[in-house]
C-alpha positions in Angstrom: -33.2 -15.0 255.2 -36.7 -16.1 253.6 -40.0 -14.3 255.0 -40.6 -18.0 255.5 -37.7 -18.7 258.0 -37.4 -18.2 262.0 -34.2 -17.2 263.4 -34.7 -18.9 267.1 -32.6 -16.7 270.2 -32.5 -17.1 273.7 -35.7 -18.6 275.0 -37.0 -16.0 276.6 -38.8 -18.2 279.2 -35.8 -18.6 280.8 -34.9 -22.3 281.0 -36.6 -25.1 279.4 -40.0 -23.3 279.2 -43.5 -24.9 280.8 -44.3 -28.2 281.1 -46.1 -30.3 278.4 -48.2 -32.8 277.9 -47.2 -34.6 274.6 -48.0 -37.7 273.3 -44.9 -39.8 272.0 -45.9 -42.6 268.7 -42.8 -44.3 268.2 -40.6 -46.2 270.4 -37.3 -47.4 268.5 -33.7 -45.8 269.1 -34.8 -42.2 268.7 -37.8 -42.1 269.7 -37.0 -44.2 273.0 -33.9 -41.3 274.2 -36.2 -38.4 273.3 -39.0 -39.5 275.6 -36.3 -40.3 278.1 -34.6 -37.0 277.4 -38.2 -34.9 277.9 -39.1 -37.0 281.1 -35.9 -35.7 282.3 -37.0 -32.3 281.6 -40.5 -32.5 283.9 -42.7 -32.8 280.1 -45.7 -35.5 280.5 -45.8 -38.2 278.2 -48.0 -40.5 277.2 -46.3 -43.5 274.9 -46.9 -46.2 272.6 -45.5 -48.7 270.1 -46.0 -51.5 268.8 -43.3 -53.4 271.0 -45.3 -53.8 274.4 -41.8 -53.9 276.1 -40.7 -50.6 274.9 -43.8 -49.1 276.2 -43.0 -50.7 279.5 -39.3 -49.3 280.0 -40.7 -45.7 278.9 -43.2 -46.5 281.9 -40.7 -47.3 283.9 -39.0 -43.8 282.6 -42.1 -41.9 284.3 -44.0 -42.4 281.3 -48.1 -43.0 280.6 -48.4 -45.7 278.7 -51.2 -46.7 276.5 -51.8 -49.7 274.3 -53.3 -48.4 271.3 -53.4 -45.0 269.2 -56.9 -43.9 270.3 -55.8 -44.1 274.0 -52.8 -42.2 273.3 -55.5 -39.3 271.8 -57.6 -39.9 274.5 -55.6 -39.5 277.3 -54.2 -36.3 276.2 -55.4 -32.7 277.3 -56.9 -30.5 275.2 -54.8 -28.8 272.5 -53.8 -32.4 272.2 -49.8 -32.7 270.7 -48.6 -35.8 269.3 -45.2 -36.6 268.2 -44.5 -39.6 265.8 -41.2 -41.2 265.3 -41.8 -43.9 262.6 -40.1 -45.3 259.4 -41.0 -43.2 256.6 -44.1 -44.2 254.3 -46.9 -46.0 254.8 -46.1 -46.4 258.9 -46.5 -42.8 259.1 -49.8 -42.6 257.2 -51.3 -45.4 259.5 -50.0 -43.9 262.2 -51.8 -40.4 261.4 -54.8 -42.0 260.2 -55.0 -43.7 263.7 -55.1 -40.8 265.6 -56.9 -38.1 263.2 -60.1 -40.0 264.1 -59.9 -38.5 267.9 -58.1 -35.4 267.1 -59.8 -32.2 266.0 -59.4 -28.9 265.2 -56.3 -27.0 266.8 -54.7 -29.9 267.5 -51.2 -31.0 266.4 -49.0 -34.0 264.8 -45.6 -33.4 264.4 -43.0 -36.0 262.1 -39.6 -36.1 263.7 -38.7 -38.6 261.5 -37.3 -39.2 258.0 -40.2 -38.5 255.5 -39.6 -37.1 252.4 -40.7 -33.6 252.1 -43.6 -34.5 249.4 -45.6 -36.6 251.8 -45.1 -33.8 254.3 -47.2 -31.3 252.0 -49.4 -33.9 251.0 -50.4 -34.9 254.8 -49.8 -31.6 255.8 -52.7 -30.2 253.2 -55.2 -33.1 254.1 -54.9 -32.6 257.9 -55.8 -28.7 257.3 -59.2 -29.7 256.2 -59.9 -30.8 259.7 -58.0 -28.1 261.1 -55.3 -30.3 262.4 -52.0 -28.7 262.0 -48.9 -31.0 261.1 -45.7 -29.8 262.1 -41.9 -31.7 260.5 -38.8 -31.5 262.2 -35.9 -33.0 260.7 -34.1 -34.3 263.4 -30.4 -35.0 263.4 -28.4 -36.6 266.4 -29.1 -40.1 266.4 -27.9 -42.0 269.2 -26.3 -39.3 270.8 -29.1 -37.1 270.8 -29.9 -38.1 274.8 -26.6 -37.0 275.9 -26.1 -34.2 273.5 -29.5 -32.9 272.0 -30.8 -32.8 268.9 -30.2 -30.5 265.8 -33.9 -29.7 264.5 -35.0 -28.2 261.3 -38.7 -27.3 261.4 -41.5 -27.1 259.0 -45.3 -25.7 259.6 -47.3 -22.4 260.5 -45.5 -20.1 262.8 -47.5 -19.9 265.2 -47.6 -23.5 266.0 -44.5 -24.1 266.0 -44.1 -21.1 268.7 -46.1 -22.9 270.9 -44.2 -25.9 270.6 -41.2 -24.3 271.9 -40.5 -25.2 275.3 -40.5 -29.3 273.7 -38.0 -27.8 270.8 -35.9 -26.0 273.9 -35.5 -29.6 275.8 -34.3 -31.6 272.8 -31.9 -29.1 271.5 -28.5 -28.9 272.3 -29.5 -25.9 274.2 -32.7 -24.0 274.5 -31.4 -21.0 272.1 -29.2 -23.1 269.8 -29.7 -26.1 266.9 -33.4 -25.6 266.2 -35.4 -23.1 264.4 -38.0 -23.0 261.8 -36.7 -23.0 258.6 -40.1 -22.4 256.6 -43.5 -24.0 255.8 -44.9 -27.5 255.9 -42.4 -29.7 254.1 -39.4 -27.3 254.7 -38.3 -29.2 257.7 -37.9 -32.6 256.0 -36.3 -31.0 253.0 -33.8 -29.1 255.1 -33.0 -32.8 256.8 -32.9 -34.3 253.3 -30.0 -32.0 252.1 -28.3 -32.3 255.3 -28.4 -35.8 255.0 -26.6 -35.9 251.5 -24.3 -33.7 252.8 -23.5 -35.8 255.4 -22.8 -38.3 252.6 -20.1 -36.7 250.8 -18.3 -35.8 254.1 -18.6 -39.6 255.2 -17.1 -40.5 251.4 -14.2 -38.2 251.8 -13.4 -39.6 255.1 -13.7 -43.1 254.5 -11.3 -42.3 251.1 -8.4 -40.6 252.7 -8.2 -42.8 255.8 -8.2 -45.8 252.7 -5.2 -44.0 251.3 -3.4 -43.7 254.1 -3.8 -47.3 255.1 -2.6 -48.4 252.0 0.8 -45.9 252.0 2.3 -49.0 253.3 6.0 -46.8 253.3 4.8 -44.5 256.4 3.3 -47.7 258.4 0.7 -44.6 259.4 -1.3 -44.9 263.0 -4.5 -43.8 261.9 -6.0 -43.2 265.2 -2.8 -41.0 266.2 -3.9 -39.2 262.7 -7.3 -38.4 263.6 -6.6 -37.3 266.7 -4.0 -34.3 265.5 -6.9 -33.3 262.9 -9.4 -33.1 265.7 -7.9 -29.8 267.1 -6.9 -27.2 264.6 -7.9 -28.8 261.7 -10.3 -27.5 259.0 -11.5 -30.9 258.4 -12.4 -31.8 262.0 -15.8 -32.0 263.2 -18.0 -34.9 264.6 -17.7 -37.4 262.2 -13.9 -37.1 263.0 -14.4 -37.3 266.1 -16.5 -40.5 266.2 -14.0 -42.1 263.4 -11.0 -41.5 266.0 -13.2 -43.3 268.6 -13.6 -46.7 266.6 -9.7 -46.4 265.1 -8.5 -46.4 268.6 -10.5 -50.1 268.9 -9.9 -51.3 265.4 -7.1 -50.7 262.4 -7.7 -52.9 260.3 -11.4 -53.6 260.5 -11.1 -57.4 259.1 -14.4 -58.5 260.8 -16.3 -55.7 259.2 -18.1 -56.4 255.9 -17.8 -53.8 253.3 -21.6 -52.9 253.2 -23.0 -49.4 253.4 -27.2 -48.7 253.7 -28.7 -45.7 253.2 -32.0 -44.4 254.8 -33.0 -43.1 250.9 -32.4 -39.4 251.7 -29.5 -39.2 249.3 -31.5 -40.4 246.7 -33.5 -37.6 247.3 -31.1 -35.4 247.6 -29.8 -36.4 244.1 -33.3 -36.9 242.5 -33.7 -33.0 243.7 -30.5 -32.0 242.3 -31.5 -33.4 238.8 -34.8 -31.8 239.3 -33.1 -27.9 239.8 -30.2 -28.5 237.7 -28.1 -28.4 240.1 -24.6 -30.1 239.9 -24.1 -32.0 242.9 -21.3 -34.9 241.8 -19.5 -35.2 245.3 -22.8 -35.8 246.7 -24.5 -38.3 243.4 -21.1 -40.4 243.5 -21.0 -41.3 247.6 -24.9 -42.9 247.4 -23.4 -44.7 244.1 -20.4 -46.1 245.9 -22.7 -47.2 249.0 -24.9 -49.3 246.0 -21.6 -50.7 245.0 -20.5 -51.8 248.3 -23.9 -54.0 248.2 -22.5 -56.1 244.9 -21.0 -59.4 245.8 -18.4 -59.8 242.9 -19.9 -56.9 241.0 -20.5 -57.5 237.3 -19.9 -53.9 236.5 -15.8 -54.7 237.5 -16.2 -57.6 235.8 -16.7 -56.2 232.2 -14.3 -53.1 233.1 -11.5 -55.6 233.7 -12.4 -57.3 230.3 -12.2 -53.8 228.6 -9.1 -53.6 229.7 -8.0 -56.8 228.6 -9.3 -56.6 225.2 -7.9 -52.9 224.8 -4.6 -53.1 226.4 -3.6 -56.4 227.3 -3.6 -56.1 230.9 -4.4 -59.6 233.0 -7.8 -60.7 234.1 -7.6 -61.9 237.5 -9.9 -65.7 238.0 -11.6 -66.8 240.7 -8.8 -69.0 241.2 -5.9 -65.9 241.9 
């Protein structure tokens, strides 16, 4: 294990540790269930967002709200702690340059969103010059994280993020397991980056062998009866399984979905890193490829390959019309 890296045990507080008083930037699906799951927990919050009406349900959650950044800083007791969960980019430098002005030294901003590890360092290194320390947290769980907790993977000075632990022990799974700090400022994101393109390939592999069995026509498979016997036993079970049996017990056949796959731009990173190291990561490159070709409408590529074909072998060119 790096020098670098925390292993996190039992909390030795006990439970969920003391109450905190935390500012929340960041209202959307995520950030909405973690203030709802920290409220739960007895933490003060004190929310915003842009939305007025998601400020108002987290009030009506036992929540503070406030109607701009500078009341969010202002409202907040001193070491003041703010957590932002914003699209990656430009909202998160607004976002920090609206509440560095009110912040000083000792206090903390922590990214639980997606930002890519570069613009961690860089924010990271211009908040030290005021002494404001900047904490990531590459956050997996999405929807599910209210119910279940959320797997954290957390960049920044040690220290801080010690004293950040009893927030870390409520969104977790469980106060001792599925958060730790994995190393400096930037770590955290990076770590979330690579699980992200992970997550990719294991999506890709799923999505092709359910498409194969579909297609073995002979067999006349139940997929959802399928999953199911690989979610206990299996070496291939796991989560993703599990939520795949959940929408094959609803839907086969899947007619009324379109064929169209977004990504949040961590696999690009992933495979821009890759190329960087030299470090062959195919499974990985080809499932962000094939979620760019599930964007083309009649894609032009498959146009010239069945042309190819044509010219080289003789094989028939399907029209338009077929």
């Amino acid at each position: 294990m790096s020098e670098d890296a925390d292993a996190i045990g039992e909390d030795p507080i006990g439970k969920r540790g003391r109450t905190m008083h935390l500012g929340m930037v960041g209202l959307g699906r995520m950030g909405a269930n973690m203030s709802e799951r920290l409220l739960r927990d007895g933490h003060e919050l004190v929310v915003f967002d842009l939305d007025p009406e998601a400020v108002r349900l987290a009030e009506g959650r036992g929540a503070r709200g406030a109607s701009t950044l500078a009341e969010v800083v202002e409202t907040l007791a001193d070491p003041k702690m703010v957590w932002i969960m914003v699209p990656a980019g430009q909202a998160v430098d607004a976002t920090i340059a609206g509440l560095r002005s009110g912040m000083k030294a000792g206090d903390v901003i922590i990214d639980g969103g997606n930002s890519n590890y570069k613009d961690t360092q860089r924010r990271a290194a211009e908040l030290a010059e005021a002494g404001i320390h900047f904490v990531d947290v590459g956050t997996s769980g999405g929807v599910w994280g209210l119910k279940e907790g959320y797997s954290m993977m957390i960049g920044g000075e040690k220290e801080v993020v010690e004293s950040l632990r009893p927030i870390f022990s409520t969104l977790a799974p469980e106060p001792g397991l599925g958060w730790g700090r994995v190393g400096k400022s930037g770590a955290g994101h990076f770590a979330k980056m690579i699980h992200n393109g992970i997550e990719y390939g294991m999506m890709q592999a799923y999505a092709e062998g359910f498409a194969i069995l579909k297609k073995k026509e002979e067999f006349d498979f139940d997929l959802h009866h399928v999953a199911k016997i690989w979610q206990h036993g299996s070496v291939v079970r796991s989560w993703l399984l599990d939520l795949t049996a959940e929408f094959l017990e609803e839907d086969q056949d899947l007619e009324a979905v379109r064929a169209y796959v977004s990504d949040s731009g961590e696999g690009r990173w992933t495979v821009f890193e890759a190329i960087d190291l030299d470090v062959s990561a195919p499974v990985i490159t080809h499932s962000l490829m094939r979620r760019f070709r599930s964007r083309e409408e009649g894609c032009y590529a498959d146009k010239i390959l069945a042309m190819m074909r044509n010219q080289f072998g003789g094989h028939t060119v399907k029209t338009g019309k077929e």
